[in-house]
PQR file of N, CA, C, O and H, with PARSE charges and radii, in Angstrom:
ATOM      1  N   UNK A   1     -50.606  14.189  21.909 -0.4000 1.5000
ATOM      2  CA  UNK A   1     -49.703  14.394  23.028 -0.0000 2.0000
ATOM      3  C   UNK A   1     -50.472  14.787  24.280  0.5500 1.7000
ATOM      4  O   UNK A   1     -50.083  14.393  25.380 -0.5500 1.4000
ATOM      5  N   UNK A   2     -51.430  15.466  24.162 -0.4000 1.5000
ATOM      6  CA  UNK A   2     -52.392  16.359  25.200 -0.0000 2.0000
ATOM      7  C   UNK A   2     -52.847  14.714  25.645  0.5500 1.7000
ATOM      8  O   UNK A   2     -52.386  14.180  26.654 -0.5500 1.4000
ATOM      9  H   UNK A   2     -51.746  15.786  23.269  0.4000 1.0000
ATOM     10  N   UNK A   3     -53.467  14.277  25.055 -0.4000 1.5000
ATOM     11  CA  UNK A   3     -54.251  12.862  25.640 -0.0000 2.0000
ATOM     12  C   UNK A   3     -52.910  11.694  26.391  0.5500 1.7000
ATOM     13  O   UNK A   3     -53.188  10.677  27.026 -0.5500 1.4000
ATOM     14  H   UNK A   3     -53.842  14.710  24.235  0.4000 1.0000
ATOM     15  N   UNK A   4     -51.614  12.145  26.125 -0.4000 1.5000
ATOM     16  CA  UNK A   4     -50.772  10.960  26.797 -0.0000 2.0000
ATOM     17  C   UNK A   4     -50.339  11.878  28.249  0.5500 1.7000
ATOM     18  O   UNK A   4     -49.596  11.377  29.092 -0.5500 1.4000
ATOM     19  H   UNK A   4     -51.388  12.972  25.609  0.4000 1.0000
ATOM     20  N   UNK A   5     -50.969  13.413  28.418 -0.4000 1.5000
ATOM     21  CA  UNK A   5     -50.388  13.731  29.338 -0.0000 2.0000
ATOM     22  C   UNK A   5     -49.235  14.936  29.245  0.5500 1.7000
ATOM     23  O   UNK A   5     -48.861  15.605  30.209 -0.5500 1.4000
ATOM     24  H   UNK A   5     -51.573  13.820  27.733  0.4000 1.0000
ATOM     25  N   UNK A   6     -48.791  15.055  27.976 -0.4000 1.5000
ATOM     26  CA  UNK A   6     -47.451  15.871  27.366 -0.0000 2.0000
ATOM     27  C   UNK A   6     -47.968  16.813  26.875  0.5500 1.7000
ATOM     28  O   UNK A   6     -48.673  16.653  25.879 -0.5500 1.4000
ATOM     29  H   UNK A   6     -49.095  14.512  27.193  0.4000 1.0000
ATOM     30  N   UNK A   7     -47.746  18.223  27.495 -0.4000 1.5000
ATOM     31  CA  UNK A   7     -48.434  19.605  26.633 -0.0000 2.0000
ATOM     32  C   UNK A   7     -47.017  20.394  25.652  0.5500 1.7000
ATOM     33  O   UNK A   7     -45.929  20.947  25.811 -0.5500 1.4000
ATOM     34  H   UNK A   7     -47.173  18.353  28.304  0.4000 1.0000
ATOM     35  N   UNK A   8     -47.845  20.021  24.748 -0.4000 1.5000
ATOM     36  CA  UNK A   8     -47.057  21.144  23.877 -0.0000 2.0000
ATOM     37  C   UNK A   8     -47.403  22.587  23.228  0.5500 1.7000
ATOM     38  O   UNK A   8     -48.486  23.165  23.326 -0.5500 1.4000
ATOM     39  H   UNK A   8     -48.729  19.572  24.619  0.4000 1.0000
ATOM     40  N   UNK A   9     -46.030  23.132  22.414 -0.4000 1.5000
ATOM     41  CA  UNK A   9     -46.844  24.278  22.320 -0.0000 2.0000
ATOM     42  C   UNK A   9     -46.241  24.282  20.784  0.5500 1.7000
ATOM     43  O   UNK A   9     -45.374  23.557  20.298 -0.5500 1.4000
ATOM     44  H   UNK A   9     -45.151  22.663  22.334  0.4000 1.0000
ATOM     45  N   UNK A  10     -47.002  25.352  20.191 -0.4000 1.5000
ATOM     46  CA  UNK A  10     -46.596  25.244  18.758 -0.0000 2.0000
ATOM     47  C   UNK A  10     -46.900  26.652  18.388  0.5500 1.7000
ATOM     48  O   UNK A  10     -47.640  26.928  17.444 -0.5500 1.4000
ATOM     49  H   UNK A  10     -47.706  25.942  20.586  0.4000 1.0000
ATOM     50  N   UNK A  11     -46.350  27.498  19.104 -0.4000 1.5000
ATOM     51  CA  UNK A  11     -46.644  29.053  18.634 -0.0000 2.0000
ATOM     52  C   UNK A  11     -45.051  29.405  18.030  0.5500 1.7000
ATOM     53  O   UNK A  11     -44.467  30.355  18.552 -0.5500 1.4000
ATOM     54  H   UNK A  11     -45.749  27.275  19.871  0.4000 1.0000
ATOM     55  N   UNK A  12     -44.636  28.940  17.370 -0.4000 1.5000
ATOM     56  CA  UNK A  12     -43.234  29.602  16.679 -0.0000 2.0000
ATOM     57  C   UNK A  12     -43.614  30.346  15.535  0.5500 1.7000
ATOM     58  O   UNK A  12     -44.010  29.815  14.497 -0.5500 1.4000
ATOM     59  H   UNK A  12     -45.110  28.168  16.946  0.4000 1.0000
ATOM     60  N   UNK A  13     -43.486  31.728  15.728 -0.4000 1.5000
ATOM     61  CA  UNK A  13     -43.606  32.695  14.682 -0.0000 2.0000
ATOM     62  C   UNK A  13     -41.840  33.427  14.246  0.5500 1.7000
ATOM     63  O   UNK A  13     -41.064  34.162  14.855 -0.5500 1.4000
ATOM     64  H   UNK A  13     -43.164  32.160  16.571  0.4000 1.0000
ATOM     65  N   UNK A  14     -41.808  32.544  12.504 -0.4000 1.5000
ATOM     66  CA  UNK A  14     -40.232  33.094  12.399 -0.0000 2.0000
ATOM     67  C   UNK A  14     -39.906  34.840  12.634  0.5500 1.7000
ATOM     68  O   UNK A  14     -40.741  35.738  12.743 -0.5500 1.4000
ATOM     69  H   UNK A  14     -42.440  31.947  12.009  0.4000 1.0000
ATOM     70  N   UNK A  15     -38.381  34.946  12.666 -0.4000 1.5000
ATOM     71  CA  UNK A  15     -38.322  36.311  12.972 -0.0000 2.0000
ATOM     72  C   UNK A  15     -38.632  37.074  12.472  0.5500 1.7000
ATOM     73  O   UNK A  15     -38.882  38.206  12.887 -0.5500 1.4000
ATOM     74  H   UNK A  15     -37.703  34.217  12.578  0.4000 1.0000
ATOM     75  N   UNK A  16     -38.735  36.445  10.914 -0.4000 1.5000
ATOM     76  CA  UNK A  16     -39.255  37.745   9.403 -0.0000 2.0000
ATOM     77  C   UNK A  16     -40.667  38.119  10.063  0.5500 1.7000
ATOM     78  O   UNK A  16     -40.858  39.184  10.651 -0.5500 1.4000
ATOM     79  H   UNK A  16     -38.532  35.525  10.577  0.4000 1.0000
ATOM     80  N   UNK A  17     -41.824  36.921   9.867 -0.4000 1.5000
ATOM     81  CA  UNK A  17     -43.198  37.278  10.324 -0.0000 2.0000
ATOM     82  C   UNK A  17     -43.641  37.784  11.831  0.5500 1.7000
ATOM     83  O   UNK A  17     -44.848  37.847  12.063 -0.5500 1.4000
ATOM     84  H   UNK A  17     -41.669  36.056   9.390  0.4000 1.0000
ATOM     85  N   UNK A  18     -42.465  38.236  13.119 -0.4000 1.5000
ATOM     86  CA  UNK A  18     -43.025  38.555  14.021 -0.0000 2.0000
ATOM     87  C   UNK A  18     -43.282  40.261  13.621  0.5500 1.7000
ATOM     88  O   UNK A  18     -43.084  40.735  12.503 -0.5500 1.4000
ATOM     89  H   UNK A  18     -41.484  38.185  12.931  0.4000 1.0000
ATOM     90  N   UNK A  19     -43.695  40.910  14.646 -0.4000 1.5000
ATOM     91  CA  UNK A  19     -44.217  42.536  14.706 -0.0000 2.0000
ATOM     92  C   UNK A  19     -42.799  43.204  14.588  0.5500 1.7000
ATOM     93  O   UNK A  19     -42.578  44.071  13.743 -0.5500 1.4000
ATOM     94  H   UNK A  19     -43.856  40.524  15.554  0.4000 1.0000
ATOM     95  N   UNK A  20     -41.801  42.736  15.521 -0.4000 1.5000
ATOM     96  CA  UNK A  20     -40.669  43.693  14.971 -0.0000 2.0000
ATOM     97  C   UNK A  20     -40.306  42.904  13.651  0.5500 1.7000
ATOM     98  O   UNK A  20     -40.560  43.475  12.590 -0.5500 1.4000
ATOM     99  H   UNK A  20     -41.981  42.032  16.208  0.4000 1.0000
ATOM    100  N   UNK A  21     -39.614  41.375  13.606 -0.4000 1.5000
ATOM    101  CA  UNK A  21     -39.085  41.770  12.166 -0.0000 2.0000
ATOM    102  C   UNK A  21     -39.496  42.150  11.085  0.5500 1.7000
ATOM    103  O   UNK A  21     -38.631  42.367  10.236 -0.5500 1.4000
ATOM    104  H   UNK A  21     -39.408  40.912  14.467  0.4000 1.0000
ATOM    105  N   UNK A  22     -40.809  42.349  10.742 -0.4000 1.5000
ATOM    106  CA  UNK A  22     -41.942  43.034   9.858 -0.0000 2.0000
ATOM    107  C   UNK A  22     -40.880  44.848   9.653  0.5500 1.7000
ATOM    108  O   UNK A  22     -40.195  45.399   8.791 -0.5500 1.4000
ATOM    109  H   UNK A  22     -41.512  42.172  11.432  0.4000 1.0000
ATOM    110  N   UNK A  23     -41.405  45.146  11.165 -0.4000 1.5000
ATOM    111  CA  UNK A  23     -40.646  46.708  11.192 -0.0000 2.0000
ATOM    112  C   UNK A  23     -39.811  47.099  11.214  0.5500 1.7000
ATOM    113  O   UNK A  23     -39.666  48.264  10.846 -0.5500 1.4000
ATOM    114  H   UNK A  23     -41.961  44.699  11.865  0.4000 1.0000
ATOM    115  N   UNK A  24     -38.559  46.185  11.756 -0.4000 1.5000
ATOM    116  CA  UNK A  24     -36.756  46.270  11.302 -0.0000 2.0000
ATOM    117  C   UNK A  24     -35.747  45.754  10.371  0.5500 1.7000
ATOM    118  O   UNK A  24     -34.696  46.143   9.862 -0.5500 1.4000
ATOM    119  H   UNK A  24     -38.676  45.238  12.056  0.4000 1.0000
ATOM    120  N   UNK A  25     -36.721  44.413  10.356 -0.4000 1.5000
ATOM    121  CA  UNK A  25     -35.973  43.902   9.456 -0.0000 2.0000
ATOM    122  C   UNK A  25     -36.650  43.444   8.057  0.5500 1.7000
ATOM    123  O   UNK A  25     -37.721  43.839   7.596 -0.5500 1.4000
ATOM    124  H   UNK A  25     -37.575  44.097  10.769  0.4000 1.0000
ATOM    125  N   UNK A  26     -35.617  42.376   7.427 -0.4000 1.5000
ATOM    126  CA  UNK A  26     -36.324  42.546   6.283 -0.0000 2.0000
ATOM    127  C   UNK A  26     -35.515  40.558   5.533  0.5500 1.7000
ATOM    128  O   UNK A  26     -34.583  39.801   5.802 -0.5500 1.4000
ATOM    129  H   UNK A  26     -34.747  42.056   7.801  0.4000 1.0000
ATOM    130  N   UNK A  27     -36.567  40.627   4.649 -0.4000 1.5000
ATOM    131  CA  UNK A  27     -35.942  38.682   4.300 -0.0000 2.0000
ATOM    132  C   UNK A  27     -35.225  38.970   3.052  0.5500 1.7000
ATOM    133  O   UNK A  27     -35.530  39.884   2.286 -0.5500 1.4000
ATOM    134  H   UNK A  27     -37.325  41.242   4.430  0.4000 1.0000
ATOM    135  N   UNK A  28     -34.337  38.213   2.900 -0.4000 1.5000
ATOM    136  CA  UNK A  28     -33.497  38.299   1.789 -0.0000 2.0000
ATOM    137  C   UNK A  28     -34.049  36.664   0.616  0.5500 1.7000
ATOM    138  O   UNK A  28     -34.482  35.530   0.820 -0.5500 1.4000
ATOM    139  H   UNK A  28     -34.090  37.471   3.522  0.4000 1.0000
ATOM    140  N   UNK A  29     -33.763  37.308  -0.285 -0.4000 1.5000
ATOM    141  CA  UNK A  29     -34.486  36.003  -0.851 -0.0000 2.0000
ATOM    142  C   UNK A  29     -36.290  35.634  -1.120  0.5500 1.7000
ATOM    143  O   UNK A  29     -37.251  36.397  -1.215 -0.5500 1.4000
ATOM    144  H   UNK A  29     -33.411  38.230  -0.451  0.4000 1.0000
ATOM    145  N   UNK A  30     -36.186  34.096  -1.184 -0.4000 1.5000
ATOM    146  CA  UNK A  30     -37.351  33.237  -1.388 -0.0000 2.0000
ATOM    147  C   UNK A  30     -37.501  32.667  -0.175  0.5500 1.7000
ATOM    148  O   UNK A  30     -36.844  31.695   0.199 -0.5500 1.4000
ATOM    149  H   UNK A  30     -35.405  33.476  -1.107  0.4000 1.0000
ATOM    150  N   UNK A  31     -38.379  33.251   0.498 -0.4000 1.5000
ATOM    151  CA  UNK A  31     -39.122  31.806   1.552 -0.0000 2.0000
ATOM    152  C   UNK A  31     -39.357  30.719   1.576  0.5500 1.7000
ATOM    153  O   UNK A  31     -40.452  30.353   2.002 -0.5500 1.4000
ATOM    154  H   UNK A  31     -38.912  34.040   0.194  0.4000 1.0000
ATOM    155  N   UNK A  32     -38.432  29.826   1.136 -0.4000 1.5000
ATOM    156  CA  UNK A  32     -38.782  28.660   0.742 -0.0000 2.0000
ATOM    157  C   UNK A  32     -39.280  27.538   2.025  0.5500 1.7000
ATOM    158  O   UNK A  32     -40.251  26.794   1.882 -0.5500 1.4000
ATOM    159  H   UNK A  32     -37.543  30.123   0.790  0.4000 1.0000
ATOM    160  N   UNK A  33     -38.662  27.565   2.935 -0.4000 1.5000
ATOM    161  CA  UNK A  33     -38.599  26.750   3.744 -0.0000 2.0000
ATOM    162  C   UNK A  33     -39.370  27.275   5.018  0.5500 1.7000
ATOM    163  O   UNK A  33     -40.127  26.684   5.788 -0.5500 1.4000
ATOM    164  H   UNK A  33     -37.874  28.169   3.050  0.4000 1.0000
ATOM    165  N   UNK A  34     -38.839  28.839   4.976 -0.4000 1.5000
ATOM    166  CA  UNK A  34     -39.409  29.073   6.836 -0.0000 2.0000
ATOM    167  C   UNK A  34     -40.312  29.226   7.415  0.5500 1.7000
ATOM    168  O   UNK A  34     -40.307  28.895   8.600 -0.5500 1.4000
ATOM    169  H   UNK A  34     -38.223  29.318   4.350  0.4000 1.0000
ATOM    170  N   UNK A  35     -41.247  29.683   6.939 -0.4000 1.5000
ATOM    171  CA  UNK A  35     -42.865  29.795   7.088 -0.0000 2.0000
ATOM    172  C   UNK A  35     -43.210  28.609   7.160  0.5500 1.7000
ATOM    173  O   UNK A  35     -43.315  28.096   8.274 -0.5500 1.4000
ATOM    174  H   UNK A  35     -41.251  29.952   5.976  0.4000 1.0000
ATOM    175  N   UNK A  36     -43.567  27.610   5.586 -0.4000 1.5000
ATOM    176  CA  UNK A  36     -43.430  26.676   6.105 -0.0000 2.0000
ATOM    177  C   UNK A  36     -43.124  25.427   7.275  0.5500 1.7000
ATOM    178  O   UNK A  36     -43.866  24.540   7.697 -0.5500 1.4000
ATOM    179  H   UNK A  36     -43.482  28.027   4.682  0.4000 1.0000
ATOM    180  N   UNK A  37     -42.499  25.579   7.415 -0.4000 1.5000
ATOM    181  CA  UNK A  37     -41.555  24.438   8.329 -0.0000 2.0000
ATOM    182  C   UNK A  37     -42.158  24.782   9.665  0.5500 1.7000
ATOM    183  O   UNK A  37     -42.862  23.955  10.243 -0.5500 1.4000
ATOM    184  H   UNK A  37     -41.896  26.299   7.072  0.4000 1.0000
ATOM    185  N   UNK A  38     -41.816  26.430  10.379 -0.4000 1.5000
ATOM    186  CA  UNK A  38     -42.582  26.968  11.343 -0.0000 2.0000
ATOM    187  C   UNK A  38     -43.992  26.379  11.901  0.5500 1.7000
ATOM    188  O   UNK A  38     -44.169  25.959  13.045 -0.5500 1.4000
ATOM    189  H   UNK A  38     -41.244  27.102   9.909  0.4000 1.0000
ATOM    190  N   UNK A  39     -45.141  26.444  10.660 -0.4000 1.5000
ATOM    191  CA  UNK A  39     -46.197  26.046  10.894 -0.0000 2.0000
ATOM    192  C   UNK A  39     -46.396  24.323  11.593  0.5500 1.7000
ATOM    193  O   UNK A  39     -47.452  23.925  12.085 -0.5500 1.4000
ATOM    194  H   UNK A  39     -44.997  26.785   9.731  0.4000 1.0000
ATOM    195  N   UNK A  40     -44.959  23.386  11.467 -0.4000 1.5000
ATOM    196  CA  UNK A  40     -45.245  22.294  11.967 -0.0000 2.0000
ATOM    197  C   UNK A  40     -44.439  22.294  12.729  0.5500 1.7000
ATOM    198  O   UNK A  40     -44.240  21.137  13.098 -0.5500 1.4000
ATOM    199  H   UNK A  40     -44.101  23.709  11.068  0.4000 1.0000
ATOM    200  N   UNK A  41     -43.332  23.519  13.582 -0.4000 1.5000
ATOM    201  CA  UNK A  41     -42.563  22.807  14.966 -0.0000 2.0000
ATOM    202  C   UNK A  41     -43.632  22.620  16.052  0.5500 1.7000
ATOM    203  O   UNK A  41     -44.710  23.162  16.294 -0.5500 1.4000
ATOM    204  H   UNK A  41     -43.493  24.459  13.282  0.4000 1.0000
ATOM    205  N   UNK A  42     -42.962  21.718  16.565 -0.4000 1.5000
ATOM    206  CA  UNK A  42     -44.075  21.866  18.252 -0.0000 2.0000
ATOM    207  C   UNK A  42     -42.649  22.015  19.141  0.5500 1.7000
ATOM    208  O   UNK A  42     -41.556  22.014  18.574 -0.5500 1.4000
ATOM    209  H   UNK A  42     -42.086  21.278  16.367  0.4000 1.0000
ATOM    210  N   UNK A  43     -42.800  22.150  20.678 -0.4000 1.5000
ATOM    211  CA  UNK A  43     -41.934  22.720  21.716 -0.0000 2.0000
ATOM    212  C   UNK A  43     -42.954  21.952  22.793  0.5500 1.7000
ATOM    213  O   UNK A  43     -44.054  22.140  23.312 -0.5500 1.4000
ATOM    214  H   UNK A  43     -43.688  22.151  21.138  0.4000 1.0000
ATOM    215  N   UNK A  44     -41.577  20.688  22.790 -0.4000 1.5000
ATOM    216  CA  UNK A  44     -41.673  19.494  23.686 -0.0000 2.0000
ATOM    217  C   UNK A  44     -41.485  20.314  25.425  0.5500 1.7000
ATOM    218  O   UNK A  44     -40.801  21.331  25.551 -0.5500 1.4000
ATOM    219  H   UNK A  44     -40.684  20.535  22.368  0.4000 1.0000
ATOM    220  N   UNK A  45     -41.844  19.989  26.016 -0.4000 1.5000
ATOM    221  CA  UNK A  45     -41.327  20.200  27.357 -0.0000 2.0000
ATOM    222  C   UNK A  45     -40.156  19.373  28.364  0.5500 1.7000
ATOM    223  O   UNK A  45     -40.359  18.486  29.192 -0.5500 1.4000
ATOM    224  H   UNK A  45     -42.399  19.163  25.914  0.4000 1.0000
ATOM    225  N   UNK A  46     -38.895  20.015  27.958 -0.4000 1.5000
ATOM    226  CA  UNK A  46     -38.352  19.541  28.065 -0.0000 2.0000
ATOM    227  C   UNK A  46     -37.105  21.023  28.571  0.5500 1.7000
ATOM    228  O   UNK A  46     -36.889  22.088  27.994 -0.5500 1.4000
ATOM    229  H   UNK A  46     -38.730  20.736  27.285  0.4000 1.0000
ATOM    230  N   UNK A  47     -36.596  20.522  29.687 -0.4000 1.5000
ATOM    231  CA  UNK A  47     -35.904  21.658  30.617 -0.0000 2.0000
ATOM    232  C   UNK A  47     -34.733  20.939  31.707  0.5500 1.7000
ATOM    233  O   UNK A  47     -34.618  19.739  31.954 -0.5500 1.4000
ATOM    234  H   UNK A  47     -36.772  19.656  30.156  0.4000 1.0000
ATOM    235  N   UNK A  48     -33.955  22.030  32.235 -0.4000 1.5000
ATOM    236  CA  UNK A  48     -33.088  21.509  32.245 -0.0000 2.0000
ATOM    237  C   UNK A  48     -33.160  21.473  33.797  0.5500 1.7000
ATOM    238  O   UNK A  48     -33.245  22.590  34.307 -0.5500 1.4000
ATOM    239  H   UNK A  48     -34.049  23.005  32.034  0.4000 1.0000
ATOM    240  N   UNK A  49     -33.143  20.428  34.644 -0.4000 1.5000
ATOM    241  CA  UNK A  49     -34.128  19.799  36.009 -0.0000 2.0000
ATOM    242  C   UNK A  49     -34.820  18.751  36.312  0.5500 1.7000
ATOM    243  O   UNK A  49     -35.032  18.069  37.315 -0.5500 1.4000
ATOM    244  H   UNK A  49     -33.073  19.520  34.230  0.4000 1.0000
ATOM    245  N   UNK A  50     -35.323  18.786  34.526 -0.4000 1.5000
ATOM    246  CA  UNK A  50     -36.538  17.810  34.495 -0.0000 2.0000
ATOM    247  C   UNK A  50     -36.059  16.390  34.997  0.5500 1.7000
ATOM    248  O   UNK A  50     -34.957  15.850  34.901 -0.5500 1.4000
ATOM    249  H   UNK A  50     -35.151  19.340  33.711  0.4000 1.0000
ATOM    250  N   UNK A  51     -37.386  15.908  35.632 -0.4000 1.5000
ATOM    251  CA  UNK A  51     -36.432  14.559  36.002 -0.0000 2.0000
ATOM    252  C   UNK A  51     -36.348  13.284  35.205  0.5500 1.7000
ATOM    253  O   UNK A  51     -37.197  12.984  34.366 -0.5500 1.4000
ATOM    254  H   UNK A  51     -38.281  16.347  35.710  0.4000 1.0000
ATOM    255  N   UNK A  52     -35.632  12.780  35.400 -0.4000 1.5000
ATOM    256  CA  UNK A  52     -35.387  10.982  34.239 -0.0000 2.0000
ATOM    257  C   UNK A  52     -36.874  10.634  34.346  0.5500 1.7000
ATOM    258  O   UNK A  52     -37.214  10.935  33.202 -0.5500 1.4000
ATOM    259  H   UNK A  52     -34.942  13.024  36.081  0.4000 1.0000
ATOM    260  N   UNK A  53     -37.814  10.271  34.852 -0.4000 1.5000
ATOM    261  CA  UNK A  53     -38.760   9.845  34.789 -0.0000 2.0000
ATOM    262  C   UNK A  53     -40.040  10.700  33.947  0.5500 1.7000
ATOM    263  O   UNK A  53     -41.008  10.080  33.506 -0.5500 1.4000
ATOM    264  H   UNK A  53     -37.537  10.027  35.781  0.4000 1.0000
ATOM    265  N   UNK A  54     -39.911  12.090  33.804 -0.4000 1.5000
ATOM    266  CA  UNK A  54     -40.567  13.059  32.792 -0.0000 2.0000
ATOM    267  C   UNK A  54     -40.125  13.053  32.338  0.5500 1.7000
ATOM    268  O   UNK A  54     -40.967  12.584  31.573 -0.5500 1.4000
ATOM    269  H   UNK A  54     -39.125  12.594  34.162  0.4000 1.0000
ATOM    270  N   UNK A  55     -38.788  13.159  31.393 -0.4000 1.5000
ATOM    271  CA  UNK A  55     -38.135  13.042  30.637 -0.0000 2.0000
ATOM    272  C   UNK A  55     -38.358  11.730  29.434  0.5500 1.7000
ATOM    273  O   UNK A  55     -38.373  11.924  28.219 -0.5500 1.4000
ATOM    274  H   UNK A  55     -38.103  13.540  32.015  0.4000 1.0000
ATOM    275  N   UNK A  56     -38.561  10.060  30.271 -0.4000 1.5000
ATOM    276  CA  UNK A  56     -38.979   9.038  29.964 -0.0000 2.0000
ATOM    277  C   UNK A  56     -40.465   9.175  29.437  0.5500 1.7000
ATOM    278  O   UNK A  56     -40.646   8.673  28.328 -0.5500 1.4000
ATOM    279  H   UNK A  56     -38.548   9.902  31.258  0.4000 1.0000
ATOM    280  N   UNK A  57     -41.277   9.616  29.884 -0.4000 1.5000
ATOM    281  CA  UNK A  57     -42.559  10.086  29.362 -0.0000 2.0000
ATOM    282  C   UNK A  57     -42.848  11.235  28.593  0.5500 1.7000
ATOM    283  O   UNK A  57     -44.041  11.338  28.305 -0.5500 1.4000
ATOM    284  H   UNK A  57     -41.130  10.024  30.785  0.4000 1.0000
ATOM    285  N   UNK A  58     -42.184  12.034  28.220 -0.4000 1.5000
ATOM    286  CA  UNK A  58     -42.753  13.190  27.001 -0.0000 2.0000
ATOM    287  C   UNK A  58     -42.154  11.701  26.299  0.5500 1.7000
ATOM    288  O   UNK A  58     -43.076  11.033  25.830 -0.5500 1.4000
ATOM    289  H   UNK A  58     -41.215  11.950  28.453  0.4000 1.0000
ATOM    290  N   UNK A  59     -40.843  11.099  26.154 -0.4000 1.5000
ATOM    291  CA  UNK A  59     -40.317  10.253  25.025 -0.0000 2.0000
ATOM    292  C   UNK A  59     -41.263   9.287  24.670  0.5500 1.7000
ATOM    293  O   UNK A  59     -41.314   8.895  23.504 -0.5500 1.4000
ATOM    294  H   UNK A  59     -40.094  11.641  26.535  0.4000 1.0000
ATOM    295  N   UNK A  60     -41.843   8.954  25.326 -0.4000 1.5000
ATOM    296  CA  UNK A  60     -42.764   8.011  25.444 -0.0000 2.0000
ATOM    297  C   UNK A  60     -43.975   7.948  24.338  0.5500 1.7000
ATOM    298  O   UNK A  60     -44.344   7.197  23.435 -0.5500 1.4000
ATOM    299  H   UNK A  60     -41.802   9.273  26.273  0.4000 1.0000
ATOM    300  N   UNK A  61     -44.334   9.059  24.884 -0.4000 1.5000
ATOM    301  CA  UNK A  61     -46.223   9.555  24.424 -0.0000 2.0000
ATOM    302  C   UNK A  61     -45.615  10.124  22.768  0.5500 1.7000
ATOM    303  O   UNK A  61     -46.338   9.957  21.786 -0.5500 1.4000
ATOM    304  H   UNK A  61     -44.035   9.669  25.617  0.4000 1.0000
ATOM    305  N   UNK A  62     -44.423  10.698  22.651 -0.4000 1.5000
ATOM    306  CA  UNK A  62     -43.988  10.925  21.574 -0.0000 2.0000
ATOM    307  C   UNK A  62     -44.113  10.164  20.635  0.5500 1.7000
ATOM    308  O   UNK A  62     -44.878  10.314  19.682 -0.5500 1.4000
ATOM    309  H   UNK A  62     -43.835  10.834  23.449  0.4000 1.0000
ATOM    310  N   UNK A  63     -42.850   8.660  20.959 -0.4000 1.5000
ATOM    311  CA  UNK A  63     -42.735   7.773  20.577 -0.0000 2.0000
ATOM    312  C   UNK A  63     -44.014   6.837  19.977  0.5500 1.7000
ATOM    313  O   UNK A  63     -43.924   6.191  18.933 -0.5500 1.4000
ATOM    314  H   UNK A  63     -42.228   8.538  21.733  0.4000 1.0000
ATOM    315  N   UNK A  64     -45.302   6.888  20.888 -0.4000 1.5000
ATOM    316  CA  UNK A  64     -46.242   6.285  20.788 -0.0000 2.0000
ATOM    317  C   UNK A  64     -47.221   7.125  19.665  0.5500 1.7000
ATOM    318  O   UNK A  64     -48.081   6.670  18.911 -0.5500 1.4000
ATOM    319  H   UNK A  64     -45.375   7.412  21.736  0.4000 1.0000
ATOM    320  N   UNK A  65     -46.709   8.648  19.868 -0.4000 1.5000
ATOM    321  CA  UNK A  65     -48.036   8.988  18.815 -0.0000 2.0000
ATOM    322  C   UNK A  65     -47.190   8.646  16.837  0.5500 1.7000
ATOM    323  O   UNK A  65     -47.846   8.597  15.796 -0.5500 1.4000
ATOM    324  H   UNK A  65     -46.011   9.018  20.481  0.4000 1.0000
ATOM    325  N   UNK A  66     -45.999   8.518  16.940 -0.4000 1.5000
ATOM    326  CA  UNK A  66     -45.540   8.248  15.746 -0.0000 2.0000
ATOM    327  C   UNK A  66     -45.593   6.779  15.521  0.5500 1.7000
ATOM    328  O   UNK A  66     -45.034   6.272  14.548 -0.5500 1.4000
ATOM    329  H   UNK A  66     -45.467   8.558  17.786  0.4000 1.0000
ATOM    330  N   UNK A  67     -46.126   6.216  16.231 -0.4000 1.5000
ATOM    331  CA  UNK A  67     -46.299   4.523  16.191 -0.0000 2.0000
ATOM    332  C   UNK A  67     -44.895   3.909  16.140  0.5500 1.7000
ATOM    333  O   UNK A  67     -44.532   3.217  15.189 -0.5500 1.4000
ATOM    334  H   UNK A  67     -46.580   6.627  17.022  0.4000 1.0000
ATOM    335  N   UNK A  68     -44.157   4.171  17.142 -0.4000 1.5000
ATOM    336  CA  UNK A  68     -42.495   3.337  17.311 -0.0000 2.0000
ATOM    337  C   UNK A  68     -42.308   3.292  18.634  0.5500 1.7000
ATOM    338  O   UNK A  68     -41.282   2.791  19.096 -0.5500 1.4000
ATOM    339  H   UNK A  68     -44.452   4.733  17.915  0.4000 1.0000
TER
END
C-alpha cells in the first residue's frame, strides 16, 4: 500500500490487551478470535471529506495489491 501511495496503519490493540483493560477489566471466556484477528486489521484512510478522487485511489492500490 505504502508503494501505491496509501498509508496505513495497523496499531489495533484489543480492549482486553490495552494498559487499562489489563487494569479494569477483564475477558470472559477463550480468546479465540481477538488477538488474533487484531494482529491483521489495517486502518485504510478513509474520512469523512475525503474527496471522490482519494477515495478512488486508496480503492485502487487496495484493489491492486489483492490482484482484482
Amino acid at each position: 500500500l505504502k508503494e501505491g501511495g496509501v498509508q496505513a496503519c495497523f496499531h489495533y490493540v484489543p480492549l482486553h490487551s490495552a494498559p487499562a483493560g489489563e487494569r479494569f477489566g477483564s475477558f470472559h471466556g477463550k480468546d479465540v478470535y481477538t488477538t488474533e484477528v487484531s494482529e491483521r486489521l489495517v486502518r485504510l484512510p478513509l474520512y469523512y471529506g475525503m474527496s471522490v478522487a482519494d477515495r478512488a485511489r486508496v480503492i485502487e492500490v487496495v484493489r491492486a495489491y489483492f490482484g482484482r
